[in-house]
Backbone bond lengths (Angstrom), bond angles and torsions (degrees), N, CA, C in turn:
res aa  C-N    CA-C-N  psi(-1)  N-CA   C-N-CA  omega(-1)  CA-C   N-CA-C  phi
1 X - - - 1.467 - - 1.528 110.13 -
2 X 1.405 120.36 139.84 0.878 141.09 153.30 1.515 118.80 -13.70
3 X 1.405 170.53 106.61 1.146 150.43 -169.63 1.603 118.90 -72.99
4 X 1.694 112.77 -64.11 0.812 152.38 161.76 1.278 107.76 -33.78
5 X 1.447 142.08 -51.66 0.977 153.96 -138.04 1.700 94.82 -99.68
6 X 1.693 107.77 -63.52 1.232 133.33 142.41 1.461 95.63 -3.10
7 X 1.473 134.76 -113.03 0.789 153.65 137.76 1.625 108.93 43.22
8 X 1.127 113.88 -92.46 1.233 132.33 -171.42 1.962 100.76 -71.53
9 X 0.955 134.59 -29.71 1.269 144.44 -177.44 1.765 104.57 -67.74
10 X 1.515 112.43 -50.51 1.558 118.54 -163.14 1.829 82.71 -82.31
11 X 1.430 126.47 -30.20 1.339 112.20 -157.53 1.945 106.23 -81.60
12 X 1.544 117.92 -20.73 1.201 118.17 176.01 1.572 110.25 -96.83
13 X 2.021 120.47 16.70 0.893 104.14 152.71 1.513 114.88 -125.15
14 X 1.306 103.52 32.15 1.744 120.09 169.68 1.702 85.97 -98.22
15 X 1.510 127.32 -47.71 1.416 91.62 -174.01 1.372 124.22 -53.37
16 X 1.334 97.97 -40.72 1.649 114.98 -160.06 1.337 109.69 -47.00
17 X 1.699 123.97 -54.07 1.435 137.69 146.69 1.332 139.79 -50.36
18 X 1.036 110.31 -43.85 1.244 95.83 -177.87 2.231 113.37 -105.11
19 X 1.292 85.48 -29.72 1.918 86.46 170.28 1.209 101.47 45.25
20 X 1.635 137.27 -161.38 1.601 130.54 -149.32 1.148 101.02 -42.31
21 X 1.062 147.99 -47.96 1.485 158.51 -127.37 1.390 142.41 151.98
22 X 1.403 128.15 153.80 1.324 121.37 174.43 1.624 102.41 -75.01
23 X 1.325 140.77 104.02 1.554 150.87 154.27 1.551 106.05 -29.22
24 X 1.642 103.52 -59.08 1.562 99.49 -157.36 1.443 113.77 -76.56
25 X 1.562 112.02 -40.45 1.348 124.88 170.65 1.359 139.02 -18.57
26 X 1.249 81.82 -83.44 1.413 136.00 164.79 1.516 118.55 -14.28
27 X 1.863 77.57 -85.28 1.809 91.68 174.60 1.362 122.51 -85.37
28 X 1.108 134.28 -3.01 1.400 152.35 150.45 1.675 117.72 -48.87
29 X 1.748 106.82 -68.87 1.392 94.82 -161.04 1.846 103.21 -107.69
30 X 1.733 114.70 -9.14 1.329 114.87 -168.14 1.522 122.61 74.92
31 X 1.629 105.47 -117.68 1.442 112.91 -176.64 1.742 100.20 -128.75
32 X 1.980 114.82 25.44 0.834 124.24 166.38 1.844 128.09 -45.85
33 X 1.337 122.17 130.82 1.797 116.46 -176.74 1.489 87.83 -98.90
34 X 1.566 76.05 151.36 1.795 109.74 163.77 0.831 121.65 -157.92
35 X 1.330 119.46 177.31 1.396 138.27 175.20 1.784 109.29 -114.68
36 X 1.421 104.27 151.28 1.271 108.63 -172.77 1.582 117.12 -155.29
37 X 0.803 148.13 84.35 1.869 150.10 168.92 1.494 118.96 -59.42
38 X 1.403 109.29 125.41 1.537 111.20 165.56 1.389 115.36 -113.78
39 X 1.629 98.98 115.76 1.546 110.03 169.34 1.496 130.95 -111.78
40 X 1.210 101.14 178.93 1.700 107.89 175.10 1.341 113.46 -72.91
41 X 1.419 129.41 150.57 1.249 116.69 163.85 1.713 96.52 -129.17
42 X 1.144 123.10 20.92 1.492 126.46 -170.29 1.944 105.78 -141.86
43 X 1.154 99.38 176.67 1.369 111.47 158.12 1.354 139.18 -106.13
44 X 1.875 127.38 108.92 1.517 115.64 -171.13 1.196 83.73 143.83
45 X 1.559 96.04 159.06 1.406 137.77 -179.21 1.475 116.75 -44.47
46 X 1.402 101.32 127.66 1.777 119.53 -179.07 1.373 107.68 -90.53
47 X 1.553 108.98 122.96 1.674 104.88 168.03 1.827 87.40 -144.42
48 X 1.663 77.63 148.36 1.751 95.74 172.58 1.677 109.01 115.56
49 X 0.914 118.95 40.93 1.592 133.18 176.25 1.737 89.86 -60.13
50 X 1.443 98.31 -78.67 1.958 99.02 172.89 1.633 125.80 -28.84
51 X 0.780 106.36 -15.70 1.360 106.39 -146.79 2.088 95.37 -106.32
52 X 1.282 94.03 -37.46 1.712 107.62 166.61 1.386 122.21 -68.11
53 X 1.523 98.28 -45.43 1.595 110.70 175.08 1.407 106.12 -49.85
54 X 2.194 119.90 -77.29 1.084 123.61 -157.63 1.280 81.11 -74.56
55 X 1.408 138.64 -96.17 1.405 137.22 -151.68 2.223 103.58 -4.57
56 X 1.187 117.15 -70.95 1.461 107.82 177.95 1.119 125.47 -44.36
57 X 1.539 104.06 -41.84 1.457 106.66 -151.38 1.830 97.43 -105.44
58 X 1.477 118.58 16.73 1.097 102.54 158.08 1.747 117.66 -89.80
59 X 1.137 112.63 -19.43 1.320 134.06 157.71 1.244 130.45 -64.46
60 X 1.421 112.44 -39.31 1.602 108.38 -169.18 1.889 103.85 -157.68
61 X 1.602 117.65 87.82 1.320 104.32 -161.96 1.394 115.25 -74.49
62 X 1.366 115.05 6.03 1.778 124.63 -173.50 1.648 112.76 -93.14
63 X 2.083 94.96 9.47 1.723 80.21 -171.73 1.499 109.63 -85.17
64 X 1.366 133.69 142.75 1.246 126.17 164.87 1.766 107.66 -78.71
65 X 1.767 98.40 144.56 1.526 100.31 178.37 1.537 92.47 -144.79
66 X 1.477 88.61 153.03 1.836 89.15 174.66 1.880 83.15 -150.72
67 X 1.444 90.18 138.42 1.384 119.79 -170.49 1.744 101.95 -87.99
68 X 1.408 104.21 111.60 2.232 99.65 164.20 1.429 109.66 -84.40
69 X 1.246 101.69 -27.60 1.894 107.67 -168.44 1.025 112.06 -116.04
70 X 1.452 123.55 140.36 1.432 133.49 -165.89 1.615 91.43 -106.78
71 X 1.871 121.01 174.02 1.292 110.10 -176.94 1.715 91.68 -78.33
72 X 1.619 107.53 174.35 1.255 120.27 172.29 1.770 110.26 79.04
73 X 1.315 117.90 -28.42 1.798 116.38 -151.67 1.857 76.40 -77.53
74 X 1.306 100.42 156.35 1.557 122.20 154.18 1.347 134.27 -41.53
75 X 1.131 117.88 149.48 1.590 106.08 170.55 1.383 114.73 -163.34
76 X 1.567 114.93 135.54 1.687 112.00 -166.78 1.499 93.30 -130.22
77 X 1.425 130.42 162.56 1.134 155.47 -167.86 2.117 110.91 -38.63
78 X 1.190 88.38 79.66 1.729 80.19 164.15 1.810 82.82 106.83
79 X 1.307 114.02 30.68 1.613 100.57 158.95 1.704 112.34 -100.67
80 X 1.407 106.53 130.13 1.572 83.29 170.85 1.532 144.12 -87.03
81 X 1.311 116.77 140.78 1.342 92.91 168.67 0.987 154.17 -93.73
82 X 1.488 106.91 -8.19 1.853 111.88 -178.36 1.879 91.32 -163.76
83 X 1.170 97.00 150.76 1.768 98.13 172.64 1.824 114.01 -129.03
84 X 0.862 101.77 129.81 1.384 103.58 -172.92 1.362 116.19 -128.83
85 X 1.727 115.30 167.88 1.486 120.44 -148.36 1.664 98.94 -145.24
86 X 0.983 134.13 129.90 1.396 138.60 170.73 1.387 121.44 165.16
87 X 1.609 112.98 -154.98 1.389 103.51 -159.63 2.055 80.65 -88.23
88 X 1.463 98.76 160.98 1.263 93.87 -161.59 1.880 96.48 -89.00
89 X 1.164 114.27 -12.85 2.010 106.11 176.15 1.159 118.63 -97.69
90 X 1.778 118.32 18.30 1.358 112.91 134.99 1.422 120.58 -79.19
91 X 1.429 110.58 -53.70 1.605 129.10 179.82 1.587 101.33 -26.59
92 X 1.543 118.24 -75.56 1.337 139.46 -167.67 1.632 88.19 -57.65
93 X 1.572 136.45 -55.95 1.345 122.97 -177.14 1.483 112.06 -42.05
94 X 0.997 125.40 -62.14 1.591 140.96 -160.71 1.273 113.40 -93.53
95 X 1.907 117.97 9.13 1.354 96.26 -172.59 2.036 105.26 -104.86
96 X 1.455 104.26 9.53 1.660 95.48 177.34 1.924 95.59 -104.92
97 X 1.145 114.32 -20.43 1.723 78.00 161.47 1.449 120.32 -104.39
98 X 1.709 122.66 -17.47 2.270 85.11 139.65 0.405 152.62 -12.75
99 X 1.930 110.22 -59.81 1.367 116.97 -125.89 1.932 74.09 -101.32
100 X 1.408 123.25 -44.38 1.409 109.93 -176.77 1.491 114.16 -63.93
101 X 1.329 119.03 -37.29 1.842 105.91 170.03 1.385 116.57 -40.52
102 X 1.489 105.87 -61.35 2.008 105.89 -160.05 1.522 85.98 -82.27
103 X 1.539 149.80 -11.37 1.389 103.24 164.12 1.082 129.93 -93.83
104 X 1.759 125.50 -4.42 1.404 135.54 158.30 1.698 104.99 -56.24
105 X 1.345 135.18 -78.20 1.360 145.91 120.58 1.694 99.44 35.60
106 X 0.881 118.47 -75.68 1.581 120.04 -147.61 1.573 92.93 -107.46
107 X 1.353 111.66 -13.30 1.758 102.73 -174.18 1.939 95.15 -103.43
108 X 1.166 140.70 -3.29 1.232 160.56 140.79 1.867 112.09 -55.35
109 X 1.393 123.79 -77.80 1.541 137.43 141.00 1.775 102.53 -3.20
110 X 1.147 94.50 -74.72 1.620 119.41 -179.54 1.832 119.10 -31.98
111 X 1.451 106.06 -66.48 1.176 124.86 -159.17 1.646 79.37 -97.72
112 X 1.289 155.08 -49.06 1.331 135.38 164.98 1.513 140.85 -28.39
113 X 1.628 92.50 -42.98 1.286 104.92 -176.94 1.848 112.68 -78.03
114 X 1.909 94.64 -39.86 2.001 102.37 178.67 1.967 97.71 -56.82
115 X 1.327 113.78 -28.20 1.655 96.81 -173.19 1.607 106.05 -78.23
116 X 1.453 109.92 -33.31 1.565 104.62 -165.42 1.690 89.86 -45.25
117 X 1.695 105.87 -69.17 1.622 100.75 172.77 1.016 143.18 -22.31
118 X 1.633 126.96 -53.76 1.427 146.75 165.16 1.647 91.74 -28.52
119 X 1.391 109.08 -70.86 1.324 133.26 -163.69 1.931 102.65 -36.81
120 X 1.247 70.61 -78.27 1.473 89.71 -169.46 1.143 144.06 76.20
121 X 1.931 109.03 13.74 1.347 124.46 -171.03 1.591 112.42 -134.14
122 X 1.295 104.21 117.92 1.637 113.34 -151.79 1.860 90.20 -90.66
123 X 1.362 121.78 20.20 1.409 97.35 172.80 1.804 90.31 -135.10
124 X 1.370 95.49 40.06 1.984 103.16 151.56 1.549 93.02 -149.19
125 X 1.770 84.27 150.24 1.317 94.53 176.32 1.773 127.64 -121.18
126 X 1.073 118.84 145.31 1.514 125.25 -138.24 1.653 93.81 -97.10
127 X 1.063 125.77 100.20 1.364 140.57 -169.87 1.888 124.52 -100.40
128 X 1.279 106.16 127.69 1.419 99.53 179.21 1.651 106.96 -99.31
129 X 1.453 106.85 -177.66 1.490 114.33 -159.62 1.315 92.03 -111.80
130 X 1.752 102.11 -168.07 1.708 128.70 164.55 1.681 101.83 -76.54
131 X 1.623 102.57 -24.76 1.582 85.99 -161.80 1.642 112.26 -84.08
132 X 1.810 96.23 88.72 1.523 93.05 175.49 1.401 107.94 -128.52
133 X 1.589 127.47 -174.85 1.167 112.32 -165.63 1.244 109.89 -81.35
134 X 1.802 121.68 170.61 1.626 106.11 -165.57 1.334 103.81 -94.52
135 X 1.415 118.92 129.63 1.674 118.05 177.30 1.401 106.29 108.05
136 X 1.917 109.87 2.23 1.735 90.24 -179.28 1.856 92.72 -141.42
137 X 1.164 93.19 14.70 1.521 94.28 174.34 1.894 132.29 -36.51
138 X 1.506 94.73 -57.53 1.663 102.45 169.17 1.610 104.41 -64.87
139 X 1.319 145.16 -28.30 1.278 139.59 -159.36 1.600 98.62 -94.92
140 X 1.712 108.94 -31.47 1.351 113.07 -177.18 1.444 117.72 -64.92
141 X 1.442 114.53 -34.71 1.467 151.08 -152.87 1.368 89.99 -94.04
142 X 1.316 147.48 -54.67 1.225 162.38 -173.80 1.173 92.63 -43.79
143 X 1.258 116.75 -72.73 1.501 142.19 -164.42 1.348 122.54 -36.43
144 X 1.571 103.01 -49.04 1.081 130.89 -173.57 1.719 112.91 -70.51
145 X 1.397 99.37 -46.02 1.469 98.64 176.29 1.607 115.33 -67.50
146 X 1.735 97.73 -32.67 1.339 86.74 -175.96 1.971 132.07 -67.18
147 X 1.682 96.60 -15.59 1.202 110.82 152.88 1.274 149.62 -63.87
148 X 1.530 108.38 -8.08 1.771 124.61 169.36 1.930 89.09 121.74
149 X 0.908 115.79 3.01 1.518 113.97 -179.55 1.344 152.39 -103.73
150 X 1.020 143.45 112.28 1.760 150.78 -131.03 1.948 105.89 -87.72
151 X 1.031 100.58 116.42 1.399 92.48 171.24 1.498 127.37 -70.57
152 X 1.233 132.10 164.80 1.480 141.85 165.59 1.723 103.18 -86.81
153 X 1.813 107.51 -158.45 1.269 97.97 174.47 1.275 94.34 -80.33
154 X 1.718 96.32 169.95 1.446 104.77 178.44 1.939 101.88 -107.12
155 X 0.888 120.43 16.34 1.875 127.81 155.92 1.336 126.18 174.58
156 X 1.007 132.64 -164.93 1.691 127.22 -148.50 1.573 72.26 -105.35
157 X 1.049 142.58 8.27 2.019 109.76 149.56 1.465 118.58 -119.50
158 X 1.360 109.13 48.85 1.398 98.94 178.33 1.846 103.42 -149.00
159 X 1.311 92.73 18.21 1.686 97.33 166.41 1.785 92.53 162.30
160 X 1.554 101.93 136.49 1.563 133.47 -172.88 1.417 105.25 -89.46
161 X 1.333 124.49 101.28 1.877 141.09 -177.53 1.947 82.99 -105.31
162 X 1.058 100.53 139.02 1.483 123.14 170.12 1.947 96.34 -128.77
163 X 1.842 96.51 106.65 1.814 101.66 160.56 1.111 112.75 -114.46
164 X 1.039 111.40 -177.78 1.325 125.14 174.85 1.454 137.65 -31.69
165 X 1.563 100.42 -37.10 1.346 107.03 169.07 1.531 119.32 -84.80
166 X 1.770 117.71 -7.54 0.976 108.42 -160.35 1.405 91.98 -94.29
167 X 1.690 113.83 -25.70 1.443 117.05 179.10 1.685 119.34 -82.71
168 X 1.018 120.22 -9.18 1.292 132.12 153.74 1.599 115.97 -40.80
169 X 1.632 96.88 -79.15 1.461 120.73 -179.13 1.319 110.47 -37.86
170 X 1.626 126.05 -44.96 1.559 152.19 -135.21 1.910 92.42 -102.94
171 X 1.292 94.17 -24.58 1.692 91.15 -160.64 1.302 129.12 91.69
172 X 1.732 123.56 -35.75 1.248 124.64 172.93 1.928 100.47 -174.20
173 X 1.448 88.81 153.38 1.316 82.78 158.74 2.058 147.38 -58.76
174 X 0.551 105.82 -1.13 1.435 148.12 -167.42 1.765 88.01 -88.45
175 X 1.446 99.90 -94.62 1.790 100.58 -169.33 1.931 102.05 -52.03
176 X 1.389 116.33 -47.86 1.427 110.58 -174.68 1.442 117.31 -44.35
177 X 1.522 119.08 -52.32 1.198 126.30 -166.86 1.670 99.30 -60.08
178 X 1.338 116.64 -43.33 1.769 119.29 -170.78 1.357 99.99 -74.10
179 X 1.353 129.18 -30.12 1.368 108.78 -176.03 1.402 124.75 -58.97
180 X 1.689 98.11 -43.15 1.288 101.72 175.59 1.502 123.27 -79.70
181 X 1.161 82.02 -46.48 2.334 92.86 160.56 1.749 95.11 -3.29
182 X 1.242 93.54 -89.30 1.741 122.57 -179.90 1.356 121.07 -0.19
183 X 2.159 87.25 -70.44 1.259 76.96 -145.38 2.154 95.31 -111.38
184 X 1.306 105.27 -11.63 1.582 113.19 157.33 1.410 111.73 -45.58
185 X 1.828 114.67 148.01 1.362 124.29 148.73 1.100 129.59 -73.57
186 X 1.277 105.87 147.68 1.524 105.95 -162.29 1.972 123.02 -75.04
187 X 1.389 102.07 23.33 1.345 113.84 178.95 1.474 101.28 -122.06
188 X 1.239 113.95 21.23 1.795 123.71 -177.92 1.657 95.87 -104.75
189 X 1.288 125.39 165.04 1.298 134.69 -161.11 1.717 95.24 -126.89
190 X 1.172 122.66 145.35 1.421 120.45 155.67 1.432 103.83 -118.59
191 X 1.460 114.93 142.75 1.352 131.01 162.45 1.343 113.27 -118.73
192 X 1.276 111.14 149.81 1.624 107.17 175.72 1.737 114.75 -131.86
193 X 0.812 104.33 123.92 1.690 107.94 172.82 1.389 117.52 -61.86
194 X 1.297 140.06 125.92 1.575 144.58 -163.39 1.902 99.40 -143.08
195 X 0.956 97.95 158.16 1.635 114.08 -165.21 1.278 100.37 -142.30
196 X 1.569 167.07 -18.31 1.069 156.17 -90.76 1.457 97.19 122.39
197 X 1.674 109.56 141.38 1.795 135.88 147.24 0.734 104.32 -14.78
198 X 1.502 121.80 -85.00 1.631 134.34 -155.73 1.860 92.25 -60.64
199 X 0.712 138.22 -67.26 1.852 135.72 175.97 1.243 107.45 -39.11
200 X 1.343 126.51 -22.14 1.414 124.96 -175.03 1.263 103.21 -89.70
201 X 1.314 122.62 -71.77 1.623 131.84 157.98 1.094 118.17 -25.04
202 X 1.383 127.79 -38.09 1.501 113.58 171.26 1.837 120.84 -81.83
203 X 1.242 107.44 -21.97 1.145 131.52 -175.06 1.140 109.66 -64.07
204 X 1.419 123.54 -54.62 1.668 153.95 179.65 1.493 94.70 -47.89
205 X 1.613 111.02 -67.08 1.603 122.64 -167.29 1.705 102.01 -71.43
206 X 1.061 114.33 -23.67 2.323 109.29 -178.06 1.778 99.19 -68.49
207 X 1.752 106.70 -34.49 1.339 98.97 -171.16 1.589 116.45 86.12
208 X 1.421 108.09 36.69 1.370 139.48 145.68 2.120 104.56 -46.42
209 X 1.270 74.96 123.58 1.892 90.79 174.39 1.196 101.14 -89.58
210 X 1.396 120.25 -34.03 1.920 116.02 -175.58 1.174 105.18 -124.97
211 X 1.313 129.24 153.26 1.938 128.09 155.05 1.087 92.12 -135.46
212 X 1.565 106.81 148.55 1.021 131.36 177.14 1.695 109.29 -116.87
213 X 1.504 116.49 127.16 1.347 110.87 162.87 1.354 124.15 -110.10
214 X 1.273 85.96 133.18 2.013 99.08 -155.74 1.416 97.93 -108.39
215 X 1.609 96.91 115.99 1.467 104.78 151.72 2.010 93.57 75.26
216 X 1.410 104.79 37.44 1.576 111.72 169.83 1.412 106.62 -100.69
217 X 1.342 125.04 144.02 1.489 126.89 156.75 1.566 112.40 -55.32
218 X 1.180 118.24 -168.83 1.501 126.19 174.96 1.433 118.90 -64.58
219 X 1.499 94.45 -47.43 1.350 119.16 -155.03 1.667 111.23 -74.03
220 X 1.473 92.03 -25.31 1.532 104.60 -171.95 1.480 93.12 -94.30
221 X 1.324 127.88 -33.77 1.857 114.49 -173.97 1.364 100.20 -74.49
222 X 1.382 138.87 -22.41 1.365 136.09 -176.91 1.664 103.48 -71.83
223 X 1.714 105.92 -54.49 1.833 110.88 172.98 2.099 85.15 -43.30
224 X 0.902 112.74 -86.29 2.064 124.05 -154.91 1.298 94.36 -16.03
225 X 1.716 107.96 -58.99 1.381 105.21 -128.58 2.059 87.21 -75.91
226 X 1.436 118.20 -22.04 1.469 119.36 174.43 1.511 124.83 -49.07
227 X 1.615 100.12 -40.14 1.399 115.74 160.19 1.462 120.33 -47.36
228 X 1.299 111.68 -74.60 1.502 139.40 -168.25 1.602 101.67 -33.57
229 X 1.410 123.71 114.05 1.588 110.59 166.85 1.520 102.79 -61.82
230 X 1.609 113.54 158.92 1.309 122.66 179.30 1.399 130.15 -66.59
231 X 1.612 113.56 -21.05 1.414 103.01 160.64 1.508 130.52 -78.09
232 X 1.209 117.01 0.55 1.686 126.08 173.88 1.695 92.54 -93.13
233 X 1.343 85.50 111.97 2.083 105.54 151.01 1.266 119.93 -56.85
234 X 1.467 104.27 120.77 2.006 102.52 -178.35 1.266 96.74 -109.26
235 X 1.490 110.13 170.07 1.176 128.95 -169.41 1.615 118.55 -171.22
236 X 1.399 98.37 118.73 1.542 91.31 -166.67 1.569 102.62 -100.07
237 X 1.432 135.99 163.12 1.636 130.96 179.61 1.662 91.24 -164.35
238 X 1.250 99.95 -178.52 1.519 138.58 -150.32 1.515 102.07 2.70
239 X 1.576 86.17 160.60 1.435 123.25 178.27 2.059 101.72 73.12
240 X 1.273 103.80 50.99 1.587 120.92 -171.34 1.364 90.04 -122.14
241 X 1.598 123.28 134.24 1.145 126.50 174.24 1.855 99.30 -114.01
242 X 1.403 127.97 -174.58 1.118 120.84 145.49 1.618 112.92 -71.75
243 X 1.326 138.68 -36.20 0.834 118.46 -179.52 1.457 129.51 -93.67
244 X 1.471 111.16 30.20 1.608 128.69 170.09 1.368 89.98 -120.62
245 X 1.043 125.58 -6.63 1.931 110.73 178.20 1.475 110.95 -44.68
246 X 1.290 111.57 -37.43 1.651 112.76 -155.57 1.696 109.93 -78.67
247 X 1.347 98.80 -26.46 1.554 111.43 -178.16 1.613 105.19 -66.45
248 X 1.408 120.47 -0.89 1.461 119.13 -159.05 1.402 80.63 -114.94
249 X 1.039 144.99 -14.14 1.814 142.50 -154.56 1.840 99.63 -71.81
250 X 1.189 126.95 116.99 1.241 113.42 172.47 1.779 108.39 107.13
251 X 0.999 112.95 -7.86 1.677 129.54 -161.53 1.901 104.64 -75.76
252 X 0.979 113.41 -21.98 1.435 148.56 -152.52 1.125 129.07 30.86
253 X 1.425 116.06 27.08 1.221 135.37 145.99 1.112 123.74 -37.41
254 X 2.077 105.68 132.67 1.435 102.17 -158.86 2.004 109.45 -84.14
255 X 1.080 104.31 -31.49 1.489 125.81 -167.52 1.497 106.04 -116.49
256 X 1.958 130.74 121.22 1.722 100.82 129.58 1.248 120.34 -108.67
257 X 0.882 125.79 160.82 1.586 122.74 -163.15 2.323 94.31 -123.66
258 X 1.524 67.87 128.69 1.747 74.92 -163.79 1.747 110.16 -98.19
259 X 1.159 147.40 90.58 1.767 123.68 -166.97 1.653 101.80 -73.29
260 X 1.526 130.38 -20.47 1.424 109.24 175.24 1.689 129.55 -71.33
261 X 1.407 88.87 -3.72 1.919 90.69 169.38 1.502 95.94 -56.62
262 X 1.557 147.81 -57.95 0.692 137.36 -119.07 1.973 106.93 -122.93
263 X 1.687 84.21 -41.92 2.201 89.71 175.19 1.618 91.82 -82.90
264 X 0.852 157.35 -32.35 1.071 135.01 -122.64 1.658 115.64 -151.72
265 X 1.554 118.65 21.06 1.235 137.03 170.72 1.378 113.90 -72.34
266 X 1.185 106.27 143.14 1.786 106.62 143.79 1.566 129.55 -89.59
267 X 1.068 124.44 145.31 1.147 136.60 -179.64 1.584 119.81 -58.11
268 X 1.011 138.72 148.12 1.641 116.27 -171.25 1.933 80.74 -118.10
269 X 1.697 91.74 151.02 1.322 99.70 -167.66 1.566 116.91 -96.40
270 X 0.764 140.82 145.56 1.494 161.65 -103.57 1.317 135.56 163.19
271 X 1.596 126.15 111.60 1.128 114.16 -167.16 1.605 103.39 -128.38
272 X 1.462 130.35 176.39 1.135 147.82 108.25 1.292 161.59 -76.10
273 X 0.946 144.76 125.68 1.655 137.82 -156.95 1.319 112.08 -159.07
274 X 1.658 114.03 125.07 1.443 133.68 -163.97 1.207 93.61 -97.78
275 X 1.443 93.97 146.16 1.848 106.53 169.03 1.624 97.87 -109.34
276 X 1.092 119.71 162.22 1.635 110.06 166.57 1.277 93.93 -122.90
């Protein structure tokens, strides 16, 4: 992750929370010390070590923290992950948007890593989408890798997808691919979304670097990918569950690109608790 970015990300969601001040904190404990532990209360993968560090210490640079869990290591009910030391009405300030980063974070991690498994085929790679939440994309994306999993682009300027609507608008695949041909650098990627042969075939001939088959059964990405000469990257997406992953194992598809790693996770659960 980004540091900096980091940075500025945890600090516009300390405004969001806390605004003039923490009220309850505050006037409760003063410039009171404590102690405090964050553990698991679930099973699965820990991500967000960063996120504990700066998240405190953009608030309070006197807190002591010592890290048990590295990103990626395991974690089952009542393991801890980090223990920390300071005045206790920063801790309590900063500990509900942590504590919701690393368990979105690690419950994302989580459900990444059970599909790599599902999968079970180390010559495709398990891909996340755009569809992540807005404002946590790099942390979402993080996540994902840290689960055994390959990202896509991470926004509409860092790699050219041609869908349906764009080939609609365009008239065909054919004019879409040249438009951008044109006027893109030549270290930019085009992908094209295909539904059908004839979309593939045309796709093949525009000189598409990626296709994507959207919303294909197994049977039909195994027919594509036979088509596809070998220097075009395939990639099959939607209508992929985890529990249709396995039907894709062997397909030889280079990429699937999954969007429920990211809308559609649970959070892995996670707590805090002060000692005084």
């Amino acid at each position: 992750m980004e540091r900096l970015q980091l940075k500025r990300m945890l600090e516009t969601f300390y405004v969001e929370d806390i605004g003039s001040g923490d009220l309850t904190s505050s006037l409760i404990f003063g410039d009171q010390v404590c102690e405090a532990v964050i553990h698991s209360k679930g099973n699965g993968l820990f991500v967000g070590s960063d996120i504990i560090r700066e998240g405190f210490a953009i608030l309070d640079t006197n807190i002591e923290i010592e890290m048990c869990r590295r990103d990626g290591e395991t974690l089952a009910p009542g393991t801890v992950i980090a223990e920390l030391k300071g005045r206790a009405a920063s801790l309590l300030t900063g500990e509900r948007v942590v504590l919701n980063l690393i368990q979105r974070m690690s419950g994302i991690a989580t459900l990444t890593r059970d599909c790599v498994n599902r999968l079970n085929d180390p010559n495709i790679r398990l891909c996340d989408t755009r569809k992540t939440t807005p404002g946590l994309r790099m942390l979402e994306k993080y996540a994902v890798r840290t689960g055994g999993g390959y990202n896509h682009r991470f926004g509409l300027y860092d790699g050219i997808m041609i869908k349906d609507n764009h080939i609609a608008a365009c008239g065909s695949i054919k004019e879409a691919v040249a438009r951008v041909r044109a006027a893109a650098g030549h270290m930019v990627k085009i992908e094209v979304e295909i539904e059908d042969e004839q979309q593939l075939r045309e796709a093949i001939e525009a000189g598409a670097d990626v296709i994507m088959f959207d919303n294909c059964p197994p049977d039909t990405v195994r027919e594509f990918v036979g088509l596809t000469p070998p220097h075009i990257v395939t990639e099959a997406s939607g209508g992929i569950t985890p529990d249709s992953l396995s039907l894709f194992r062997g397909t030889g598809v280079h990429c699937i690109s999954l969007g429920f790693l990211t809308h559609s996770v649970q959070s892995l659960d996670i707590s805090m608790d002060v000692k005084i």
